[in-house]
C-alpha positions as CSV (number, residue, x, y, z in Angstrom):
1,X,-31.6,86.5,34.8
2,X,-33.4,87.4,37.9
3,X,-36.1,84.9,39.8
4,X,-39.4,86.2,41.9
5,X,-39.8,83.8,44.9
6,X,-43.6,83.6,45.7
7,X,-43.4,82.3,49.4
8,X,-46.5,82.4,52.0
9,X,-45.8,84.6,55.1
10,X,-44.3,81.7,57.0
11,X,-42.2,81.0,54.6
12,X,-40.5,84.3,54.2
13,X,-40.1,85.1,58.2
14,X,-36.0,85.6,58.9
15,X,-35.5,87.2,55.1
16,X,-35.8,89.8,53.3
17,X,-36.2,90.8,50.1
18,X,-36.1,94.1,48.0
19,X,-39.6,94.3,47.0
20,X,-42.2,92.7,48.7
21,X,-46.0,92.4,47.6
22,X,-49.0,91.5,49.7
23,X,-52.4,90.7,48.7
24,X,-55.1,89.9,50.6
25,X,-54.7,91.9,53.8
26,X,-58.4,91.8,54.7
27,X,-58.8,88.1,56.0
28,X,-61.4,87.3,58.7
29,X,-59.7,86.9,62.2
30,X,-59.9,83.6,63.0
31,X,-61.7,82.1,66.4
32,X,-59.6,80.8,69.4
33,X,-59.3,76.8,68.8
34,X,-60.5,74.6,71.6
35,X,-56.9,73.4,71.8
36,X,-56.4,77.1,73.3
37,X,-59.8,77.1,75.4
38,X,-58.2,74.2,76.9
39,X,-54.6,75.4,78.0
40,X,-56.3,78.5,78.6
41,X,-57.6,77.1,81.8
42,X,-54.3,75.8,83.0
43,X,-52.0,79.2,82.6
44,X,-52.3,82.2,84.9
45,X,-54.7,84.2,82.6
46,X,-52.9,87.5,84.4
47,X,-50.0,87.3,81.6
48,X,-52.3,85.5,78.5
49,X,-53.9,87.7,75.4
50,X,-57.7,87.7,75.8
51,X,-59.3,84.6,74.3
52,X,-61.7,86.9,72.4
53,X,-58.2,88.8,71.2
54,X,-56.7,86.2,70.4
55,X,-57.5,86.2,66.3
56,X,-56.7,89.9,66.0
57,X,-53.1,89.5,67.5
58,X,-52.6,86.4,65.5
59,X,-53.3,88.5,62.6
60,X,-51.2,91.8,63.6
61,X,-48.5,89.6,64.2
62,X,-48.6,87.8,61.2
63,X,-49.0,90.6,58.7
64,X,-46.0,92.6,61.0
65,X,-43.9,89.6,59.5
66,X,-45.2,90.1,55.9
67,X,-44.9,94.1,56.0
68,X,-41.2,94.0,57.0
69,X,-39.6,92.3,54.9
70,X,-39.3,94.7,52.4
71,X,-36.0,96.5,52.0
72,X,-37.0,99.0,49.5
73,X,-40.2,98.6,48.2
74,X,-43.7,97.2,49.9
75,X,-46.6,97.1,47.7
76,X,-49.9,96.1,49.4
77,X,-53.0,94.9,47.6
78,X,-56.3,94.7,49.4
């Protein structure tokens, strides 16, 4: 008999799996953390993501990991 893993997105990065489902696509971009403000103003800021950016890429990137996974089948729930 089969088994459906339920794994968060960090958990699943580096597999795949033949269907994949994925709820909640519509969460708030988080803020930069002050951890970031910080280093910020020790890196050349030429070759760094916006600060105001940051959230959005965190959560394109994130989601890119969770959408391709899939090797057949990708349902998305939002």
């Amino acid at each position: 008999m089969g088994r459906i893993p339920f794994l968060t997105i960090h958990q699943s990065k580096g597999l795949e799996f033949p269907v994949v489902v994925v709820g909640n696509v519509g969460q708030p971009k988080r803020q930069s953390s002050k951890v970031e403000d910080l280093i910020r103003t020790l890196v050349d800021k030429s070759t760094s993501e916006p600060l105001d950016r940051i959230g959005g890429f965190d959560a394109m990137r994130k989601y890119y990991v969770a959408l391709s996974r899939a090797q057949e089948l990708l349902i998305i729930f939002n």
